[in-house]
N, C-alpha and C positions, 0 to 999 in steps of 0.2 A: 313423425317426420319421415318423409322417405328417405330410400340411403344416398340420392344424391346429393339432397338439402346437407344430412350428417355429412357427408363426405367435404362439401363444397366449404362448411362451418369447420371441419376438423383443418381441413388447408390453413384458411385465413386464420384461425388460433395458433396453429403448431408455427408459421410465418411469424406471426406478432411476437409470437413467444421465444424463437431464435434471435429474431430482432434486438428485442429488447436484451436478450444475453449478450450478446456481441457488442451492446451498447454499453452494458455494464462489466464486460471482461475489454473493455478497451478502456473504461474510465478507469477502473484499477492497475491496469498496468501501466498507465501515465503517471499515476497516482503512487505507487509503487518503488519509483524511479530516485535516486537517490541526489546524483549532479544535475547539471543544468546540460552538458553533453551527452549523456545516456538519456534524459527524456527529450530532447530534440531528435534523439535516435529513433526512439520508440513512437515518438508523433509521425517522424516520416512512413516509420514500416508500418504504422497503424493508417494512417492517410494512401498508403500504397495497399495493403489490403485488401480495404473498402472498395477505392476504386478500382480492385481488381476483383472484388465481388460480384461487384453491379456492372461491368462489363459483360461479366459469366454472365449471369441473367437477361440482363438487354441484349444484348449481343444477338445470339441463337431468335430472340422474340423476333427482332426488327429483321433479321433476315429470313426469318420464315414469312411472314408479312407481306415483304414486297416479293417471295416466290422465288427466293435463291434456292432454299432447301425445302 
């Protein structure tokens, strides 16, 4: 393979594979949770997170796109 096929492959692995952590360091720490007022705690700061993740990422995408940056 060339290095930008390896390259292009090591992205979308090392992506899936953060992914799926964050997936399973969010279900444990719900999971973790003792009352029923500390995981409603921890779903919002885990819900606030995410969508502050994937802002990060979209965000920068969609304004380079239409030519802001």
């Amino acid at each position: 393979m060339d290095p930008g096929t390896v390259g292009l492959v090591g992205r979308i692995v090392g992506s899936a594979i953060g992914v799926f952590g964050a997936f399973i360091g969010t279900y444990f720490s719900i999971k973790s949770t003792r009352t029923f007022v500390e995981r409603r705690f921890v779903v919002k700061c885990a819900i606030g997170m995410w969508v502050s993740g994937i802002l990060l990422m979209v965000l920068p995408l969609a304004l380079s796109l239409i030519g802001v940056i």
